[in-house]
C-alpha positions as CSV (number, residue, x, y, z in Angstrom):
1,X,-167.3,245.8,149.3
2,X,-165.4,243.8,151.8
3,X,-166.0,243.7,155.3
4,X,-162.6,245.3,157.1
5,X,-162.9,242.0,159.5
6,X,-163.0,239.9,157.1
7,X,-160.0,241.8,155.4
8,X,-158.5,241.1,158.8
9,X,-159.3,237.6,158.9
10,X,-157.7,236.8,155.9
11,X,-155.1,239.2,155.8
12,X,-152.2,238.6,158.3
13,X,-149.8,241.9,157.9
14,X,-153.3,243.8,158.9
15,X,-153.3,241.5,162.2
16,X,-149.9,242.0,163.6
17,X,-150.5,246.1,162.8
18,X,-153.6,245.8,164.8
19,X,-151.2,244.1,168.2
20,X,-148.4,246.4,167.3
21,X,-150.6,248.9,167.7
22,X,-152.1,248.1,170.8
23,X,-148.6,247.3,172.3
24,X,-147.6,250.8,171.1
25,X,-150.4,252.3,173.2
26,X,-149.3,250.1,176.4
27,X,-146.0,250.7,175.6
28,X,-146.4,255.0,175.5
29,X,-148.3,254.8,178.7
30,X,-145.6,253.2,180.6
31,X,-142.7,255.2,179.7
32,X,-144.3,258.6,179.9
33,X,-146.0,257.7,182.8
34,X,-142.7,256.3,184.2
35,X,-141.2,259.7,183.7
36,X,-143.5,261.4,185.9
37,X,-145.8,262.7,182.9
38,X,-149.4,262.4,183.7
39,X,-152.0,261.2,181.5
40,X,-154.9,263.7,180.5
41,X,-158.1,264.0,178.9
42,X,-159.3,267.2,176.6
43,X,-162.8,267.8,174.4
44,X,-163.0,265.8,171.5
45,X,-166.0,268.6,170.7
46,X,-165.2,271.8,171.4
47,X,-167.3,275.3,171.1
48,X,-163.8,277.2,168.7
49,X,-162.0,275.9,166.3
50,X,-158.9,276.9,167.6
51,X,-155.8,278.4,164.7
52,X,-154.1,277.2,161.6
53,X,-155.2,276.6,158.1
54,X,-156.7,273.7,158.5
55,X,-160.6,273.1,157.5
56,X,-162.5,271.5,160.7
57,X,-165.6,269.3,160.8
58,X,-168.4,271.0,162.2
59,X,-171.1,269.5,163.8
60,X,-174.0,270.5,166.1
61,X,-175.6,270.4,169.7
62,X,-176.8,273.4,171.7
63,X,-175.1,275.4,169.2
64,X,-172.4,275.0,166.6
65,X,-169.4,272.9,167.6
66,X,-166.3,271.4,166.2
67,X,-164.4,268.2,166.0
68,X,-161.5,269.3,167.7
69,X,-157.8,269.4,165.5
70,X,-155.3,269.6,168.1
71,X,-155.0,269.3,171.7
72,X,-151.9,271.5,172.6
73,X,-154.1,274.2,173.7
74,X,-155.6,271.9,176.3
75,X,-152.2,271.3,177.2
76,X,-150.7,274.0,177.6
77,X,-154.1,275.4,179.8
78,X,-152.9,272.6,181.9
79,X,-149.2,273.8,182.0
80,X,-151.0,277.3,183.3
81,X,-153.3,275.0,185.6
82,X,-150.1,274.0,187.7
83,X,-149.2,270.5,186.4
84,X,-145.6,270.2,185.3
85,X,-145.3,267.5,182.5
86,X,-148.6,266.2,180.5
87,X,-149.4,263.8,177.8
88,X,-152.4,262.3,176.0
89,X,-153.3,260.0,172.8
90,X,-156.0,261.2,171.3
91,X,-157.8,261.4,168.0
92,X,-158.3,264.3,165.8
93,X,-160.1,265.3,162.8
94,X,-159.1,267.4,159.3
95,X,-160.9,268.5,156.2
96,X,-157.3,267.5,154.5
97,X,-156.0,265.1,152.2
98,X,-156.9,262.1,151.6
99,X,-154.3,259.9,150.6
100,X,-151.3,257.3,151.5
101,X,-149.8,259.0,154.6
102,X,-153.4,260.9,155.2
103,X,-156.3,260.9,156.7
104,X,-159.2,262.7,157.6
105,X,-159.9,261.1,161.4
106,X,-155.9,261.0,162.8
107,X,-154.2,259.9,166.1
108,X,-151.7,262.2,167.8
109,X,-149.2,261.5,170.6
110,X,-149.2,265.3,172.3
111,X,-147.1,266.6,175.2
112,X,-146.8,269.9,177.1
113,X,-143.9,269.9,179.7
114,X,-142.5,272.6,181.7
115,X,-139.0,274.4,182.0
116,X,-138.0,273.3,178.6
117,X,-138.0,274.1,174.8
118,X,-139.0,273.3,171.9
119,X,-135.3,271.8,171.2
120,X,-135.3,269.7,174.1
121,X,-138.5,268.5,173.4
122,X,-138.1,266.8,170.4
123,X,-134.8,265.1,171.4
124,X,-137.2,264.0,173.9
125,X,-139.3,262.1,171.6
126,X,-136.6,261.2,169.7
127,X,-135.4,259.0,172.6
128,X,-139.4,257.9,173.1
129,X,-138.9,256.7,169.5
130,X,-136.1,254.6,170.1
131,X,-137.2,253.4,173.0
132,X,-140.4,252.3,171.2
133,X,-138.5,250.8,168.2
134,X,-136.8,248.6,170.7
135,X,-139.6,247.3,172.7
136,X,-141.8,246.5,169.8
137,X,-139.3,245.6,167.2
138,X,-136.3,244.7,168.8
139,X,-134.1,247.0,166.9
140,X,-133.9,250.8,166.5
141,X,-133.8,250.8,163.0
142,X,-136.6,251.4,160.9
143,X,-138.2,251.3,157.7
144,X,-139.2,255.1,157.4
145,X,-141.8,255.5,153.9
146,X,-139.0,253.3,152.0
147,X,-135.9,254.4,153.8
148,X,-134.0,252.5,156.6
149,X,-133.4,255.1,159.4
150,X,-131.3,254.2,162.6
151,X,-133.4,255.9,165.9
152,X,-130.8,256.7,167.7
153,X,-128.6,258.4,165.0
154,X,-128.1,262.1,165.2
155,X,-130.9,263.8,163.4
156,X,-129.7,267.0,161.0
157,X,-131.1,270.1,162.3
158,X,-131.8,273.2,159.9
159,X,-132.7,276.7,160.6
160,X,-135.8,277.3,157.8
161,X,-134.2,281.1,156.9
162,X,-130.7,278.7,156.2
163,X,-132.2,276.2,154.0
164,X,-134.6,278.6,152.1
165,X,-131.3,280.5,151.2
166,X,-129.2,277.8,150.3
167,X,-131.4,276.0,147.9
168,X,-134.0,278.9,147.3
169,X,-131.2,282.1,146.6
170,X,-133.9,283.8,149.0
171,X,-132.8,285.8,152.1
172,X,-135.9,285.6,154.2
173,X,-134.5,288.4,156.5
174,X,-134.8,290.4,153.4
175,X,-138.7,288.7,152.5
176,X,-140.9,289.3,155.6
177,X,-144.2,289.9,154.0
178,X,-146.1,288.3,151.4
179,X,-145.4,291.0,149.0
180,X,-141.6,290.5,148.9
181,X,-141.9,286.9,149.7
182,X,-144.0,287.1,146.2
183,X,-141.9,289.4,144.6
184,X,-138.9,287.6,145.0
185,X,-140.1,284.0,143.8
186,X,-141.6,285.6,140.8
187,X,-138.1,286.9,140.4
188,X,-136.6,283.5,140.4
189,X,-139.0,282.6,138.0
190,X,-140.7,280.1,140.6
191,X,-144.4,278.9,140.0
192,X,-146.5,280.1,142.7
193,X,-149.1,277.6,144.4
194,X,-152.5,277.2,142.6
195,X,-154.7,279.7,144.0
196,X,-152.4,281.7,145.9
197,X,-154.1,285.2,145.1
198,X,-157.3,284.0,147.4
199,X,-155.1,284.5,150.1
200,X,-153.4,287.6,151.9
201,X,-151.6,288.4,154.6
202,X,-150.2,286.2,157.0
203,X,-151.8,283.6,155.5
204,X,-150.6,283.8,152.3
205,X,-147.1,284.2,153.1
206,X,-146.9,280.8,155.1
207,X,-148.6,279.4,151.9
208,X,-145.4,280.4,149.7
209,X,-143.1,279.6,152.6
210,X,-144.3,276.5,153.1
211,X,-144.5,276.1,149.5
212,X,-140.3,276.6,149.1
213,X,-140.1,274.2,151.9
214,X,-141.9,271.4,150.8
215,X,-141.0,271.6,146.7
216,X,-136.8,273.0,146.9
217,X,-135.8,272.4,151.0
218,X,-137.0,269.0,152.1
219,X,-136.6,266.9,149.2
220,X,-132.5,267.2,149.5
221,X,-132.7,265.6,153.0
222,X,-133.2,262.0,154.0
223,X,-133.0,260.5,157.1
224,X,-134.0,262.6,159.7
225,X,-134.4,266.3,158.9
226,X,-135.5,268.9,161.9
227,X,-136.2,271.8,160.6
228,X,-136.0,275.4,163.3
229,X,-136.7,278.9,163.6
230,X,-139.3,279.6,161.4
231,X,-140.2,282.7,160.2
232,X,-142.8,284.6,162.8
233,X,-145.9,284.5,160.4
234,X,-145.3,280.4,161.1
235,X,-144.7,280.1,164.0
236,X,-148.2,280.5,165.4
237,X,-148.4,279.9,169.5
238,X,-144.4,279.9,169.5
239,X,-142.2,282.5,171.6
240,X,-139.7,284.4,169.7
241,X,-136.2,283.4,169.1
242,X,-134.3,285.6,171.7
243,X,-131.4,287.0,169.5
244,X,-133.7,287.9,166.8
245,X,-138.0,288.3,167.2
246,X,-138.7,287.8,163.1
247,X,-138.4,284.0,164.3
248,X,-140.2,281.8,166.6
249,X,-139.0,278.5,168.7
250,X,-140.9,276.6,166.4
251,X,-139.3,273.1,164.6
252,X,-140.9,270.5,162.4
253,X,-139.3,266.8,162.4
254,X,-139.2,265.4,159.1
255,X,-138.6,261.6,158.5
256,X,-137.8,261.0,154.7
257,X,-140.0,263.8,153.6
258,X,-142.5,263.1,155.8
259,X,-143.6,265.4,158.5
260,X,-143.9,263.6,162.0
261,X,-143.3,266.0,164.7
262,X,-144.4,269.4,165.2
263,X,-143.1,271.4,168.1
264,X,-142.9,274.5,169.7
265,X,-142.0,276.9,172.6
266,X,-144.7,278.4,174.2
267,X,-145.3,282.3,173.9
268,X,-145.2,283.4,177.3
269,X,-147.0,287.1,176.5
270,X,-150.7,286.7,176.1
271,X,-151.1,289.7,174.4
272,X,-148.5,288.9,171.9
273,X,-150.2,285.5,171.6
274,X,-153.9,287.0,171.1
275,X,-152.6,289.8,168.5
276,X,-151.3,286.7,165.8
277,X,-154.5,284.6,166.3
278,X,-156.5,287.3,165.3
279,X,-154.3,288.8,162.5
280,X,-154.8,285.1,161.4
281,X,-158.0,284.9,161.5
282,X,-159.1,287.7,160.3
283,X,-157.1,286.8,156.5
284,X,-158.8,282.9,156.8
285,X,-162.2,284.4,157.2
286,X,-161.4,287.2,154.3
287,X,-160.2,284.4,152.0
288,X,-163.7,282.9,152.2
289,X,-162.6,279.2,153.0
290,X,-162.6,279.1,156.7
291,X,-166.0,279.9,157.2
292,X,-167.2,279.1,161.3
293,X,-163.4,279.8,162.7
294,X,-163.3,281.7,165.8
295,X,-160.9,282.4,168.2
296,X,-160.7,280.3,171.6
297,X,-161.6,282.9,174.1
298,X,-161.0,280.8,176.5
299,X,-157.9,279.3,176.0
300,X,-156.7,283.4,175.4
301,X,-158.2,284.0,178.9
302,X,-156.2,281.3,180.0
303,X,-152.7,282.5,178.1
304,X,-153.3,285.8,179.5
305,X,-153.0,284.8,182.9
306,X,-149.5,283.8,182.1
307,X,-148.2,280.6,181.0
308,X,-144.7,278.9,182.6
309,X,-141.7,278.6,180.2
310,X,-142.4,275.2,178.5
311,X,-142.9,273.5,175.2
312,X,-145.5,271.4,173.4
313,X,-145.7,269.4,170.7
314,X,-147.4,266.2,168.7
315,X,-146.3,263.6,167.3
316,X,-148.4,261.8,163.9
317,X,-148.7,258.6,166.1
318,X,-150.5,256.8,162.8
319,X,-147.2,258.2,161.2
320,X,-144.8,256.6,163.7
321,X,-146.4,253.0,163.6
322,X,-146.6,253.0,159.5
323,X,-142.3,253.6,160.6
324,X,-143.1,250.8,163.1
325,X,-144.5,248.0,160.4
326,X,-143.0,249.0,157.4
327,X,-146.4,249.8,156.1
328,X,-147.0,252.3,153.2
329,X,-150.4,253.2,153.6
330,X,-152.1,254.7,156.6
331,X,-155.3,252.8,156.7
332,X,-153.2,249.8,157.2
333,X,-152.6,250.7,160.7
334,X,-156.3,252.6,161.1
335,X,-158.3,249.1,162.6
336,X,-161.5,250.3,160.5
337,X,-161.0,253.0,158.2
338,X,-164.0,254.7,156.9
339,X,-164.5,253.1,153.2
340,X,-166.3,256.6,151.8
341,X,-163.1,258.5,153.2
342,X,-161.2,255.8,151.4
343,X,-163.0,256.7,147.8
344,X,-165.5,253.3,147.8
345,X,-169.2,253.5,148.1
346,X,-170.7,251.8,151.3
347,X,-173.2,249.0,150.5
């Protein structure tokens, strides 16, 4: 096995990812910090797992712990703490994939800012983006995953319940449990995900949902594609769309297929908040995969005592720089990715 430095060494694209990526950091700090954000620090190990269906590394001290897979919850306490506009870049860690755009140890820009939503948030860091295009590469377009996308070019925004029925045939106002979600892909003669019946619930419904999304929604869209509204059983921490509660003020950003930004409004009612946590965890511990999930208690403390109107989100910041060098695989902008996450023995 080769040494990553002397991959380095003798490899020059490798070299010019590592500066880019250390003037991407510099370059982050200033304009947030410009902007009168302020720069935080959260747990890296934390005592819960926090939500979402994702698998967590688990490792131990005084009693079980987790390596943590998002900081918006740390965020957002900090939104509740009195500070008005936060921002961190800070490493993460998934039992997920492992492959091209992937990885199991992960970088994410995150940012929690109050008085705005989830919209205005991500038009936000669609104007960080350009900005950052500029700076490091002198032009705003980019060479997203094999397809040149101009920055500051509107981005095409797409309520999920709108694209499910236009490509789908399926009226998700009509589909809001996992029964008639079910029901009606069988109908249409759609192949369900592998392993679908382990799941139930809330669970299994954003399994199919995301399942439409991924396989008959996003693959008609290149460039930018920002997708909104998503059904309720998706939207996790997000508040409700006003004019109609079955969707949240939740939207994914999309570049080429790829997902890159994940944002949301923040539920404002703790109890509201605490009641889809636990309905969600209670169907990942019944499935028998999430084993060691628990709810934050803290963090629900925290939401209870009631959180300002404001939005958070994170951006895939290993994402945005493979955009930033044209690079097709993830671990060529990691400095030293792990080789036995990689699929080669260490010796």
């Amino acid at each position: 096995m080769n040494l990553r430095e002397i991959e380095i060494r003798n490899n020059s694209r490798l070299t010019e990812n590592i500066r880019c990526r250390s003037r991407l950091n510099l370059e982050t700090r200033l304009y947030f910090l410009e902007r009168g954000y302020i720069e935080t620090e959260t747990p890296l190990i934390t005592p819960e797992t926090g939500i979402g269906p994702s698998k967590v590394f688990a490792t131990s001290a005084f009693k079980p712990m987790f390596l943590r897979t998002t900081d918006t919850d740390y965020l957002r306490r900090l939104i509740v703490g009195g500070f008005d506009s936060v921002f961190q870049v800070s490493k993460h860690f998934r039992k997920s994939d492992n492959n091209h755009k992937s990885y199991p140890e992960f970088t994410q820009l995150s940012i929690a800012k109050r008085r705005i939503d989830y919209k205005k948030l991500t038009y936000i860091v669609q104007d960080y983006m350009a900005a950052m295009a500029e700076k490091i590469t002198g032009s705003t377009v980019i060479d997203a995953f094999g397809n040149k996308i101009d920055l500051h070019e509107p981005w095409t925004e797409l309520r999920v319940k709108d694209g499910i029925l236009k490509y789908v045939g399926i009226d998700v106002d009509f589909n809001t449990t996992d029964e008639e979600l079910e029901k009606s892909m069988r109908e249409k003669g759609i192949d369900l995900p592998l392993d679908i019946d382990k799941f139930t619930g809330i669970l299994k419904y954003t399994i199919l949902m995301e399942h439409l999304l991924d396989n008959f929604v996003i693959p008609h869209y290149k460039g930018v594609l920002f997708l909104t509204e998503y059904p309720t059983q998706l939207g996790g921490p997000g508040k409700e769309v006003q004019e109609d509660p079955r969707y949240k003020q939740r939207g994914e950003t999309l570049f080429n297929g790829v997902e890159i930004i994940n944002s949301v409004s923040s539920q404002t009612d703790g109890n509201k908040l605490r009641q889809v946590y636990e309905e969600t965890l209670n169907h990942e511990l019944a499935c028998g995969q999430f084993e060691g999930k628990r709810i934050d208690q803290e963090y629900m403390k925290s939401m209870a005592l009631g959180i300002a109107p404001s939005a958070a989100m994170s951006i895939g910041y290993d994402r945005f720089l493979m955009m930033l060098t044209g690079s097709r695989d993830i671990k060529d902008v990691i400095t030293f990715p792990e080789f036995s996450f990689m699929g080669v023995k260490n010796g």
